[in-house]
N, C-alpha and C positions, 0 to 999 in steps of 0.2 A: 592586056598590057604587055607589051612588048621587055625585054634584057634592057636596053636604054632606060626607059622610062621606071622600073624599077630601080636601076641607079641611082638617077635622079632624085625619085622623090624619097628612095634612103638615106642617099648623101644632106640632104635637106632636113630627115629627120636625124641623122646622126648628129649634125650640126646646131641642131636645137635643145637636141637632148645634152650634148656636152657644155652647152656654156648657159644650160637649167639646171637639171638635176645632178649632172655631175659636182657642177660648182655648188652645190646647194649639199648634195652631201658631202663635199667637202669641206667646207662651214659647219658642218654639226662634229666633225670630227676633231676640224680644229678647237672647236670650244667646249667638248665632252671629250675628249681621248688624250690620255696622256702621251706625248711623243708624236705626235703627228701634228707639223709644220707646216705644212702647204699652206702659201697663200690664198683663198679663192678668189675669181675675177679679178689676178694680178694683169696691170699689164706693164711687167716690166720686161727689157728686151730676155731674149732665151733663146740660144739655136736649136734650128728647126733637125730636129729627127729624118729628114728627108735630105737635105739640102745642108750641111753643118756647118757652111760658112754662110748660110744667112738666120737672122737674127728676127724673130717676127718676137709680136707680144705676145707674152703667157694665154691669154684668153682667143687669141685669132690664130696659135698655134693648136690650141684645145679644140677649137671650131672645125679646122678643118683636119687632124687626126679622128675625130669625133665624125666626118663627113664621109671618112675612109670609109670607115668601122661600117657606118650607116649604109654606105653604097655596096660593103658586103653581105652585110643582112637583109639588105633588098633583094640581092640576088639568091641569099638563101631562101629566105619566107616566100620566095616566087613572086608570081604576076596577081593570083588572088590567095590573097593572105589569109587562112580562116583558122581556129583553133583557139586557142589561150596563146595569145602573139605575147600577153605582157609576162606569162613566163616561160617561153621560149625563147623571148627575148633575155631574160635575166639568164638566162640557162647560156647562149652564146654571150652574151656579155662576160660573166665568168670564165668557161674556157675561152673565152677570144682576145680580147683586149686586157683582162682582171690577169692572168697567168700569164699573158706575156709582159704585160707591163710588171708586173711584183717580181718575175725571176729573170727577165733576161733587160729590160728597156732602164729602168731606175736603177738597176745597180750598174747602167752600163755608163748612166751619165751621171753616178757617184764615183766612179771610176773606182770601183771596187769587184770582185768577184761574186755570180752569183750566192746565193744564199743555198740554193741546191746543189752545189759544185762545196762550198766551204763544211755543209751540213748547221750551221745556227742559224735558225730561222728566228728573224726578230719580229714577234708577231704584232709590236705595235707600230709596224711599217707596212705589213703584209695583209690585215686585217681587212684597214682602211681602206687598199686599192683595190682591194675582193668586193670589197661593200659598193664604193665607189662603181666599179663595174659592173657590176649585178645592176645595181640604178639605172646606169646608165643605159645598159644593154635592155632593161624593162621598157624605158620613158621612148627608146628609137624605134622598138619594135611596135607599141601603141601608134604611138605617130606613125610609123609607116603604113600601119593597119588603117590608120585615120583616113590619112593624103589618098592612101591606093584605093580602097574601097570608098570612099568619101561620107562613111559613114563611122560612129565607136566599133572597132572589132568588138 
């Protein structure tokens, strides 16, 4: 399997995995975790992190950040995926997506300063998006183990 086509069918599994299990752990946190708001499978409008004068919904914004993510870990996991993909997957979910989103992306669109910059980490904000990415990062790297090898890694 060729660079291309591991894109592909990450971006495919990242896309999957974000508006599954992300949204899904997001939902347990909302209704078990005190302080944690996020709506899940909103689709209310929201600007895009890429683009910030367009406006996509919450859920087709998460699809394709999620598709990013995924077409990065394609390229990491290679052309043949073998190993424990579902916790090397949670393993780059955390450093990848879980750390940049809790210090640098959410505080940037609370318009506040990091939490690593101020020093209070507010850990019933910081938790949830560690968790949420570990998920996520486990559920893309399966799937991508899935799609690539056509078989469960």
């Amino acid at each position: 399997m060729n660079a291309l086509k591991s894109i592909i069918l990450g971006f495919i599994a990242g896309a999957i995995a974000a508006v599954t299990a992300q949204e899904a752990i997001s939902w347990i946190f909302v209704h078990y975790w005190t302080g944690w708001d996020a709506v899940p499978w909103s689709t209310a409008p929201v600007p895009s992190l890429l683009v910030p004068t367009v406006e996509l919904p919450w859920i087709l914004g998460t699809a394709l950040t999620g598709g990013l993510w995924g077409a990065l870990f394609g390229l990491i996991l290679g052309w043949k995926p073998q190993g424990m993909l579902t916790i090397r997957g949670a393993i780059l979910g955390l450093f990848g997506p879980g750390l940049i989103s809790a210090f640098i992306v959410i505080p940037y669109l609370a318009h506040r300063p990091s939490p690593l910059l101020e020093g209070n980490l507010d850990v019933s904000q910081v938790v949830p998006i560690l968790c949420i990415s570990a998920g996520f990062g486990a559920v893309a790297a399966w799937l991508y183990g899935l799609f690539s090898w056509g078989r469960l890694p």
